[in-house]
N, C-alpha and C positions, 0 to 999 in steps of 0.2 A: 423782490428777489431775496430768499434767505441768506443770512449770514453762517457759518460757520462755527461753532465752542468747542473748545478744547478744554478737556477734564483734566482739572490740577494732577489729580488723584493716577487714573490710570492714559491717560492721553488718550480718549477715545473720543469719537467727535461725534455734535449734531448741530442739524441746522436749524435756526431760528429767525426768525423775520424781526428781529428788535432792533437791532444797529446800535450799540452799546457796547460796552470795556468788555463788562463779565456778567451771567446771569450765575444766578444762586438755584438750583435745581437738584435732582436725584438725577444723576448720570446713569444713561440710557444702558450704557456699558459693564461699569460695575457696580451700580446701584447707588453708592457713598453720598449723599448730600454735601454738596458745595457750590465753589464758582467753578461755572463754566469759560475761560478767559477767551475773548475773540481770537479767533487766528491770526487776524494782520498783528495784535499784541506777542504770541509766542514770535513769532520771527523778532521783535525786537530785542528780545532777550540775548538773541544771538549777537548782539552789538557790544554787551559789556564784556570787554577785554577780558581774556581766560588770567592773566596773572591778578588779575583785581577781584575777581571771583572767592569767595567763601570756599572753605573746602570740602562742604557739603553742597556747594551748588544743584551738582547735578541728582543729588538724594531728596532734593526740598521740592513741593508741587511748587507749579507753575505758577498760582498767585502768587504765592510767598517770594518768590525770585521776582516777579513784574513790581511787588512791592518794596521789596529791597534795593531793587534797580531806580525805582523812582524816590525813594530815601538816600539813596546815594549820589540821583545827581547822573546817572546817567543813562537815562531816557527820562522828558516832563512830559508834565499831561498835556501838554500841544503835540506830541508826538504819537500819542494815544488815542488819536482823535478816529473815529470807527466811519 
C-alpha cells in the first residue's frame, strides 16, 4: 500500500510505496526538486508549541521545520518512525 509525500515547497502530495522520512524527487505539483516529507511526519510538526516556534515558521518548507523540530529537541527520530 502506498504512502503518502508532502512537498516542502508547495504542499502538494504523491504517493509512493517506500515507507520512509522523506524522498528527494521533482514534485509532481510544482515541479521544484526536493524532499518529499511523509505525511505521518507533517502532522508532527503540529506538536511544537506555537510560542517556541521561530517567527518564520510558517514561511519555511516543511523539511526545514521537521529538521528544526528535531535540533530542538522536540520531536526524535523514534517519533519519525514511517
Amino acid at each position: 500500500m502506498p504512502d503518502t509525500y508532502v512537498c516542502s515547497a508547495c504542499r502538494g502530495t504523491t504517493d509512493r510505496p517506500y515507507e520512509v522520512r522523506y524522498i528527494v524527487v521533482n514534485c509532481p505539483d510544482c515541479g521544484e526538486h526536493g524532499r518529499l516529507v511523509h505525511e505521518a511526519l507533517v502532522s508532527l510538526l503540529d506538536t511544537v508549541p506555537e510560542e517556541d516556534r521561530p517567527d518564520d515558521w510558517d514561511d519555511r518548507p516543511l523539511d526545514e521545520r521537521l529538521l528544526d523540530a528535531l535540533d530542538r529537541g522536540y520531536i526524535s527520530l523514534g517519533d519519525t518512525r514511517v
